[in-house]
DRENPA-3360 file (N, C-alpha, C; in nm, 2 decimals, always signed):
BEGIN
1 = XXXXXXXX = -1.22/-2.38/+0.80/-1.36/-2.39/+0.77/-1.38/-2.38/+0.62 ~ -1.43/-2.51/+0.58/-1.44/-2.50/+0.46/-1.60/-2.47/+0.37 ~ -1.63/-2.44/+0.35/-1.76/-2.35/+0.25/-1.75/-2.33/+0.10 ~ -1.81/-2.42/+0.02/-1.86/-2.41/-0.13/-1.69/-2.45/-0.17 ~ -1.64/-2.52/-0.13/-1.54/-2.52/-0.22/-1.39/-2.40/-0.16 ~ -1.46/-2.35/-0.03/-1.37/-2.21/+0.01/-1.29/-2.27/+0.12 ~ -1.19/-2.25/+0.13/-1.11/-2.24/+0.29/-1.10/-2.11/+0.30 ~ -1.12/-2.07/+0.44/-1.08/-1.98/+0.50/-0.94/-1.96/+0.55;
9 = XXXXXXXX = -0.85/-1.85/+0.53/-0.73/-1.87/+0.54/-0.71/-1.74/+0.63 ~ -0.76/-1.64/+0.63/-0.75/-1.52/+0.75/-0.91/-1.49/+0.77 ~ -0.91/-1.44/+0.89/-1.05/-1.39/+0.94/-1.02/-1.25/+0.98 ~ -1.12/-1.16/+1.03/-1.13/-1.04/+1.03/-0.99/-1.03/+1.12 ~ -1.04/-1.06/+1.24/-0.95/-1.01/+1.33/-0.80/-1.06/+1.31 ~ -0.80/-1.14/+1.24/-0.58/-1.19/+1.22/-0.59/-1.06/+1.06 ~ -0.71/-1.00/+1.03/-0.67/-0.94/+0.92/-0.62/-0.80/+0.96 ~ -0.70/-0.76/+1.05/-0.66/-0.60/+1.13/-0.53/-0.62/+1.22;
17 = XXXXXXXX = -0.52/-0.73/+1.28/-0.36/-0.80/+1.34/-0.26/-0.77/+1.22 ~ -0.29/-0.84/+1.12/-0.18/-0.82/+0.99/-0.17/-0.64/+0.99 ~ -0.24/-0.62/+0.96/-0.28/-0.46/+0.92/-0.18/-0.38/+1.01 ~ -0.20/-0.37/+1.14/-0.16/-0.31/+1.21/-0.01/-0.34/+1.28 ~ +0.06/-0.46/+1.23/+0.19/-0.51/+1.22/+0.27/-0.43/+1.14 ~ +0.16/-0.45/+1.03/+0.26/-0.41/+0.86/+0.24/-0.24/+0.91 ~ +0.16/-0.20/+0.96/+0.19/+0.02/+0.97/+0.31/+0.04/+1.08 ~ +0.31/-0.05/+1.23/+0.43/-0.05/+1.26/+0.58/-0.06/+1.18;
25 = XXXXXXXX = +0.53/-0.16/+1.11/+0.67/-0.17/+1.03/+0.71/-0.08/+0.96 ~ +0.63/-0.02/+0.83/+0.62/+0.10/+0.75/+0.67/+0.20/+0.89 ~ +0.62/+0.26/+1.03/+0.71/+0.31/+1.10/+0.79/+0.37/+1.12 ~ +0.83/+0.21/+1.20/+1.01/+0.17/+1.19/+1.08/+0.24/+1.08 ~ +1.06/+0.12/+0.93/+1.14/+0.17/+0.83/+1.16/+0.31/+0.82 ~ +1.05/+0.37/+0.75/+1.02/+0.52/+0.75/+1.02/+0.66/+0.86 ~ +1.04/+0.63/+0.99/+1.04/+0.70/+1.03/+1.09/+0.89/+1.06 ~ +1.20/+0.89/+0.97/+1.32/+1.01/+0.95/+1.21/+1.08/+0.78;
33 = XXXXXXXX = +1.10/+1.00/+0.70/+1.05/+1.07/+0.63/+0.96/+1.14/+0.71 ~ +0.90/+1.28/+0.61/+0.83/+1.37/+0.67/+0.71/+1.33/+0.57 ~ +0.68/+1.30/+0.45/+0.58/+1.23/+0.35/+0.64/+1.12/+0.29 ~ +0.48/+1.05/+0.38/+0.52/+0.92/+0.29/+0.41/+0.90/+0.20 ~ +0.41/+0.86/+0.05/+0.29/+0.84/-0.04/+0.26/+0.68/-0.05 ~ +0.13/+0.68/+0.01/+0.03/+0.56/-0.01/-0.04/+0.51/-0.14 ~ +0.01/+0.41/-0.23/-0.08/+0.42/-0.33/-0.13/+0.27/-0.33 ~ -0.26/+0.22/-0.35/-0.28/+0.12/-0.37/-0.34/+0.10/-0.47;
41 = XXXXXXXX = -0.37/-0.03/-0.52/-0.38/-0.06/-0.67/-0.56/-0.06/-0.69 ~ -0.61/-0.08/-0.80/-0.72/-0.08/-0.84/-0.76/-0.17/-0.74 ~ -0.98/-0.18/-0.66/-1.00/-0.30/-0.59/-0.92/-0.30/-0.48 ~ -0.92/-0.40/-0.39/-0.91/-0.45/-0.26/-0.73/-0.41/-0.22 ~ -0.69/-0.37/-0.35/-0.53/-0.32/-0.33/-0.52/-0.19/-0.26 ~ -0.63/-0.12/-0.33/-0.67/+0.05/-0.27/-0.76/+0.00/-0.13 ~ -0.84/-0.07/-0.10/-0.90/-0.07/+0.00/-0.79/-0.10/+0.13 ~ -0.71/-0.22/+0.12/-0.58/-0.26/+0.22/-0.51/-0.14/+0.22;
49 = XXXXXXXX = -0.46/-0.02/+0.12/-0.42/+0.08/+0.12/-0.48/+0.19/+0.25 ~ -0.63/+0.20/+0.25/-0.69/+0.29/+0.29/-0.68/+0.23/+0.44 ~ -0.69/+0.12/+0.48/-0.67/+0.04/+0.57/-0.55/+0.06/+0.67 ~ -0.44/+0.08/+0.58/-0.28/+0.04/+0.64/-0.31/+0.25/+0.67 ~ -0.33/+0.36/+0.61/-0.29/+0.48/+0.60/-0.37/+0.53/+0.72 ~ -0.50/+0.46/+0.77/-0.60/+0.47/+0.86/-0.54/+0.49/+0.98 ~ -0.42/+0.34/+1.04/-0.38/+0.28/+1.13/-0.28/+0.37/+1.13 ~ -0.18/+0.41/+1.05/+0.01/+0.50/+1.03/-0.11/+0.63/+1.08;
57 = XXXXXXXX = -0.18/+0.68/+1.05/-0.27/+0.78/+1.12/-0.23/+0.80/+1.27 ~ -0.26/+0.69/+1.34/-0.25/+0.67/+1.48/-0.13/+0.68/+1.54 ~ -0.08/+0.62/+1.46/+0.09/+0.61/+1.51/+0.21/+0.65/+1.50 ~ +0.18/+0.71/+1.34/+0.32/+0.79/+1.29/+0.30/+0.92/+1.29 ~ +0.41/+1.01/+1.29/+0.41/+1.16/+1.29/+0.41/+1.23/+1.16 ~ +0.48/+1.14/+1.03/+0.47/+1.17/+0.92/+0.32/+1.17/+0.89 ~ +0.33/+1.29/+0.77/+0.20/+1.31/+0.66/+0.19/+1.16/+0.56 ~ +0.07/+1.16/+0.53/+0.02/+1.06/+0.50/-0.01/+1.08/+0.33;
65 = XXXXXXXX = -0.01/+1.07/+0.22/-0.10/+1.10/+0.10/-0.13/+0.93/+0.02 ~ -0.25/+0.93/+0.04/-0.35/+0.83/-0.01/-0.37/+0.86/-0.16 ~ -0.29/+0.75/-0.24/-0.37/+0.76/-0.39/-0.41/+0.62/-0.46 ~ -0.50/+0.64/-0.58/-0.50/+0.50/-0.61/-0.42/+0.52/-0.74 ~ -0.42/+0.34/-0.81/-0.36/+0.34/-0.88/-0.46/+0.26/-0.97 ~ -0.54/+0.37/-1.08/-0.59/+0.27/-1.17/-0.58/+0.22/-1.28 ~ -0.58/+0.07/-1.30/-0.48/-0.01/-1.42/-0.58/-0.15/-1.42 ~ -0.57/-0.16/-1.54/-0.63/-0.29/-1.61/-0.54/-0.43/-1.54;
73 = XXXXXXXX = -0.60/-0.47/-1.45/-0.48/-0.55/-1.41/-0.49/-0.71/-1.49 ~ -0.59/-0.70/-1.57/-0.57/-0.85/-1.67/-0.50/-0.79/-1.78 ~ -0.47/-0.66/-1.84/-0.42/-0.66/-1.99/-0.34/-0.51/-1.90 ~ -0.24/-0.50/-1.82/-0.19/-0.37/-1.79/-0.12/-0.30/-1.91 ~ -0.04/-0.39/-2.01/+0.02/-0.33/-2.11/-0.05/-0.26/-2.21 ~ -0.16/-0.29/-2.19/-0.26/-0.27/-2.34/-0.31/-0.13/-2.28 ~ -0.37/-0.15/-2.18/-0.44/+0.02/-2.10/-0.33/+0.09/-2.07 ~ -0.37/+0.25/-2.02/-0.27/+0.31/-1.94/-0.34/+0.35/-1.81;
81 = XXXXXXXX = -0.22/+0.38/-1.76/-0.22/+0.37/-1.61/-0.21/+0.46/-1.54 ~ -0.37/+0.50/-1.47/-0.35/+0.65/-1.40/-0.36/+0.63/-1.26 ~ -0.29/+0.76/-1.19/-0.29/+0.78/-1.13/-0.46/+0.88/-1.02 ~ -0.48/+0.83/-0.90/-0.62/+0.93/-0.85/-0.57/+1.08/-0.84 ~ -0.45/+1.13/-0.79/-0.43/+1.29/-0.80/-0.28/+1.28/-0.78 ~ -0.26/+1.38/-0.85/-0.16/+1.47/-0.92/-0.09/+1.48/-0.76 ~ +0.01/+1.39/-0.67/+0.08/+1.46/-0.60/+0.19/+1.48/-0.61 ~ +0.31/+1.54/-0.57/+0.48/+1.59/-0.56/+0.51/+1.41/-0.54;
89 = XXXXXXXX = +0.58/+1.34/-0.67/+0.64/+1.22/-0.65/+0.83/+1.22/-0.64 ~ +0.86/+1.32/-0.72/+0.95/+1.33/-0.70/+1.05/+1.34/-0.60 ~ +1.16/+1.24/-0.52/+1.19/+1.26/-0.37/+1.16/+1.23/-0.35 ~ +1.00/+1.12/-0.36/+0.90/+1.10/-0.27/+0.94/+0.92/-0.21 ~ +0.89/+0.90/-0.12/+0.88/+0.76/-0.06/+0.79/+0.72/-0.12 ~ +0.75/+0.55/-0.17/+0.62/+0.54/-0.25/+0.59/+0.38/-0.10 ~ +0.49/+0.39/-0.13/+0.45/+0.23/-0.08/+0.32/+0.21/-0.19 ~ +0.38/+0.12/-0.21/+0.28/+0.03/-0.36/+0.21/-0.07/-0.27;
97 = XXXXXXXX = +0.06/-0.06/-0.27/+0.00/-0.19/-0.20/-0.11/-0.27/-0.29 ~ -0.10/-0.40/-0.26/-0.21/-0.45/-0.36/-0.28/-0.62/-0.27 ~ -0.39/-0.67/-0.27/-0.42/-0.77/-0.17/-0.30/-0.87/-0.16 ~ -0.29/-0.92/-0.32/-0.21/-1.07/-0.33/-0.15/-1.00/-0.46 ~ +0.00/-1.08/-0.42/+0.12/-1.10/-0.48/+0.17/-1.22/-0.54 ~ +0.07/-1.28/-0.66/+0.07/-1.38/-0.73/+0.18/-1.37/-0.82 ~ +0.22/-1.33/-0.95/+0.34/-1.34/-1.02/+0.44/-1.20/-1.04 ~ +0.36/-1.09/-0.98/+0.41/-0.95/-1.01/+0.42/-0.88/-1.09;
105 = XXXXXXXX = +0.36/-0.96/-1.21/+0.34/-0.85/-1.29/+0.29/-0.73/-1.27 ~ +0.14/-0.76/-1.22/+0.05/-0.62/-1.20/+0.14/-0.52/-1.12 ~ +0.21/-0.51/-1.05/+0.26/-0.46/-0.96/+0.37/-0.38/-1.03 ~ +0.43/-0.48/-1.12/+0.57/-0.42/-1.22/+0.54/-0.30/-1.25 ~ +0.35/-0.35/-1.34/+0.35/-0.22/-1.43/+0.30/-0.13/-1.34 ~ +0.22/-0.13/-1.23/+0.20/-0.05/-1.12/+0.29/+0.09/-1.09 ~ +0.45/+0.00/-1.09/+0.54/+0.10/-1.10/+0.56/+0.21/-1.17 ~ +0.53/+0.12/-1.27/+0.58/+0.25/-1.40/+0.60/+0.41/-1.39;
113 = XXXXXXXX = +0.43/+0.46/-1.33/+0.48/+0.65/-1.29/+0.53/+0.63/-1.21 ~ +0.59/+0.57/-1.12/+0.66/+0.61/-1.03/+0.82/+0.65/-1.07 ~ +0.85/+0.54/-1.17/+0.97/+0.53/-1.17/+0.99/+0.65/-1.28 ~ +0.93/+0.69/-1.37/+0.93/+0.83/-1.43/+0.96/+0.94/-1.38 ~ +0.90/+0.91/-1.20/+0.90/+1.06/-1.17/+1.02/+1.02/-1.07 ~ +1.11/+0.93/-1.05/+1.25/+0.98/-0.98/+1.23/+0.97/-0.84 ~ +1.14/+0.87/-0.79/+1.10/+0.87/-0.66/+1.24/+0.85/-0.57 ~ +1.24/+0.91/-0.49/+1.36/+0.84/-0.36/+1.39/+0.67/-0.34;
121 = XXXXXXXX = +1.24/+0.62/-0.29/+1.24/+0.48/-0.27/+1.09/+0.45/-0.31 ~ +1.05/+0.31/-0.33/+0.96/+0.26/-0.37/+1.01/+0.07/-0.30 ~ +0.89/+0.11/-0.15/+0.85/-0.04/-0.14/+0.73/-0.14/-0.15 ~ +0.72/-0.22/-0.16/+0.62/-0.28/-0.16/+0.46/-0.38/-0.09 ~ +0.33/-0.34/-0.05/+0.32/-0.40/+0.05/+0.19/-0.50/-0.01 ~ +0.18/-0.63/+0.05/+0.10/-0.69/+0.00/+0.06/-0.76/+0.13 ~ -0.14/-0.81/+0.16/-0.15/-0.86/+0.20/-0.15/-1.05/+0.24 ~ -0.11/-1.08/+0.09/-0.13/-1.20/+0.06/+0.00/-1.24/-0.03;
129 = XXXXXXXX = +0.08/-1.28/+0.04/+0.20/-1.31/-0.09/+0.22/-1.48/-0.17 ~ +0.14/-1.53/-0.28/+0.16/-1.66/-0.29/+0.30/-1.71/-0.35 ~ +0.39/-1.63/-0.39/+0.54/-1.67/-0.40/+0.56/-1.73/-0.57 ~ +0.45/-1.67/-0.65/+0.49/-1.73/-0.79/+0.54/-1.66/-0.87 ~ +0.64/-1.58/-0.84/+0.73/-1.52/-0.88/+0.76/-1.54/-1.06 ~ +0.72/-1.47/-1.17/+0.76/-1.46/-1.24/+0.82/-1.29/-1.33 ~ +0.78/-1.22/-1.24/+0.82/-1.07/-1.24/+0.93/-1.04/-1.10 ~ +1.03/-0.99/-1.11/+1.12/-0.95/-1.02/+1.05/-0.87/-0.93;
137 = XXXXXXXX = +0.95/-0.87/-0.87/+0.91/-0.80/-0.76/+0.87/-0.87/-0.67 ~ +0.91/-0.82/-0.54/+0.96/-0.88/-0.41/+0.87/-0.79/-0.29 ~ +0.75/-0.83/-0.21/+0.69/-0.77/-0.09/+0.80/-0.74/+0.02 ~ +0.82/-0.59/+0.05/+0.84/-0.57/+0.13/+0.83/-0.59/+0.29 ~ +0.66/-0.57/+0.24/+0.58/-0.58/+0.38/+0.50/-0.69/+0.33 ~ +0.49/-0.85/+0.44/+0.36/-0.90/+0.36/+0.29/-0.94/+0.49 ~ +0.13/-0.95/+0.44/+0.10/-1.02/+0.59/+0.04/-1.16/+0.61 ~ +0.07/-1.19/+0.53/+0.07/-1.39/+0.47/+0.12/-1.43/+0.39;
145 = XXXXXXXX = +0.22/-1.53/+0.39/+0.29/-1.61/+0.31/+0.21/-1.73/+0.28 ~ +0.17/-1.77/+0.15/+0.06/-1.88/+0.14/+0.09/-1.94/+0.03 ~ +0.16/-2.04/+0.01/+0.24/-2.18/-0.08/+0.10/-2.23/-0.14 ~ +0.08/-2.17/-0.28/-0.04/-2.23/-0.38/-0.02/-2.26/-0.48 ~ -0.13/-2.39/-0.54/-0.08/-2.41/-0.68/-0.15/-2.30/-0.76 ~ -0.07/-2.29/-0.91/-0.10/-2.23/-0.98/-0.27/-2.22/-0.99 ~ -0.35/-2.35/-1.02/-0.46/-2.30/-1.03/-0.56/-2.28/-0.96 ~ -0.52/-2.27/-0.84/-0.58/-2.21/-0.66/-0.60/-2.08/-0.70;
153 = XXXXXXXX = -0.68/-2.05/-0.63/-0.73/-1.85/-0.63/-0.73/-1.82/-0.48 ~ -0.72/-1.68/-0.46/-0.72/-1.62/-0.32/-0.80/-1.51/-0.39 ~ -0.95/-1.53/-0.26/-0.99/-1.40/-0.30/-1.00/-1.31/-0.14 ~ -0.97/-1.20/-0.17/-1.01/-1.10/-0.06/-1.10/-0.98/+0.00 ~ -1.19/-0.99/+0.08/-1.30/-0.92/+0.09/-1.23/-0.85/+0.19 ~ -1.24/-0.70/+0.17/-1.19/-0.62/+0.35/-1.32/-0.46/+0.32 ~ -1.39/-0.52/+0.20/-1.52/-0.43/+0.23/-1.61/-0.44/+0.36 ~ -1.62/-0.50/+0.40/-1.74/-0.55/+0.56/-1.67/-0.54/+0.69;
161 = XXXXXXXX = -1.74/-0.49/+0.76/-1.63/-0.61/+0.94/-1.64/-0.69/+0.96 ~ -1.64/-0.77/+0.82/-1.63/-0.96/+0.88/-1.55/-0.94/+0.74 ~ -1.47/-0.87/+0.74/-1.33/-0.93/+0.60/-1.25/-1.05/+0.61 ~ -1.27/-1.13/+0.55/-1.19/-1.22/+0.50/-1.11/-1.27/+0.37 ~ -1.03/-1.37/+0.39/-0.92/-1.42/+0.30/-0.92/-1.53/+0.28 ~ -1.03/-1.56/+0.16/-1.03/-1.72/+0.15/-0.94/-1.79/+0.01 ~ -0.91/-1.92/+0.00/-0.88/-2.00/-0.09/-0.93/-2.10/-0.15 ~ -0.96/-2.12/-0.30/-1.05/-2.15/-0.37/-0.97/-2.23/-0.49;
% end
């Protein structure tokens, strides 16, 4: 369905389908942790975050800790990059989530406290992965694979119950 220029590429319900794939999986992998830390990135990164931690709610036994991660995601180098609260990272399992996984930068520098503080593991989850790989970072968990030219945009709404995932 096309609109102003938009395709539609996920609708609400293939979006809560993705959603609730990708917490099984996190699961699986994770299961033998007792905390696992949720952090999602500034915007719709923290929202898919609050989304995926909602659902591991339901299903997992492990503790859950929800944080954001807020960073300049057009100039990350130039700003710094905080964290929403002060939890125990150290040892810790991280899942970094952000909508789309365009070149990886944002996500690199995302890492940064983490890797300071000596985390155990640190994976990665993205709802939208478009594969332009110019930063060595790699989705762990993704819940669309979507082949775009560079000057295509993906934007993602998952504020409403009618969230979607369009391309522009």
């Amino acid at each position: 369905m096309t609109q102003q220029g938009k395709t539609m590429v996920l609708n609400h319900r293939q979006i809560q389908q993705k959603i609730t794939r990708i917490a099984f999986e996190i699961y699986e992998r994770n299961a033998g942790e007792k905390v696992l830390v949720v952090a999602g990135l500034t915007g719709m990164g923290y929202v898919l975050a609050e989304r995926v931690v909602e659902k591991l709610r339901e299903i997992a036994p492990f503790s859950l800790q929800l944080i954001k991660i807020d960073l300049n995601k057009s100039q990350p180098k130039i700003h710094e990059i905080h964290l929403s609260e002060q939890v125990p990272l150290t040892g810790a399992s991280i899942i970094l989530v952000d909508d789309v996984l365009n070149t990886g930068k944002t996500l690199a520098y995302a890492m940064v406290p983490f890797l300071e503080a000596e985390v155990k593991k640190m994976e990665v989850l993205v709802l939208v992965n478009r594969s332009h790989k110019l930063y060595p970072v790699a989705p762990d968990y993704t819940g669309f694979e979507l082949a775009t030219t560079l000057s295509e945009h993906i934007t993602v709404d998952l504020n409403s119950e009618a969230s979607t995932v369009h391309l522009h």
